[in-house]
C-alpha positions, 0 to 999 in steps of 0.5 A: 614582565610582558609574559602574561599580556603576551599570552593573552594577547595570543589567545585572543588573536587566536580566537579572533582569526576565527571571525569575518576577514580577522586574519586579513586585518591582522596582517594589513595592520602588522600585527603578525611580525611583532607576533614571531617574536613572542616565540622568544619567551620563556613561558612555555604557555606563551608558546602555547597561545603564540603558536596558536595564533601563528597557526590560524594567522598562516591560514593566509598566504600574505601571513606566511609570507611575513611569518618566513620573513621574520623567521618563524619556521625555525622557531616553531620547529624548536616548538615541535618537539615540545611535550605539549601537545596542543603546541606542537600540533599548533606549530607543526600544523603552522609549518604546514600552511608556510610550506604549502604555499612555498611549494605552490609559488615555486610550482607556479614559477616553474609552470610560468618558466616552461 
């Protein structure tokens, strides 16, 4: 019943992060765990746009820090092996930022241990 305001309001997350420090305030106003969630649909153009937003939210280390909190790693994963392209790039590419910084932190940990 939600679905079609969920993927619009993914789109345009999506296309907001683009803009001034939009990806920040997404994150200080708690707008990027409820958005995990979205991944729990079943429209597959939900899917899409939500894993669109994740992907340019996860330009920020404080939102992957919350997109891993809320268990979005495992979904997006899911989301990989779709047939649709753009949401795989997205979700694989989401991924990516999420594990980037994990291995930065624990590069870092180990740095400040030796």
């Amino acid at each position: 019943i939600h679905d079609p305001l969920r993927k619009h309001l993914a789109e345009a997350i999506a296309r907001c992060c683009a803009w001034g420090n939009n990806r920040e305030s997404f994150g200080t106003h708690f707008a990027v765990a409820p958005i995990v969630y979205y991944l729990g649909s079943p429209d597959p153009l939900v899917h899409r746009a939500t894993s669109r937003a994740l992907n340019q939210l996860s330009r920020r280390a404080e939102n992957c820090i919350t997109m891993h909190q809320e268990g979005v790693v495992k979904l997006l994963i899911e989301m990989i092996g779709s047939t649709d392209e753009v949401l795989q790039e997205a979700s694989a590419s989401c991924v990516s930022n999420i594990r980037r910084l994990a291995l930065a932190n624990e590069k870092a940990r180990t740095a400040g241990a030796a």
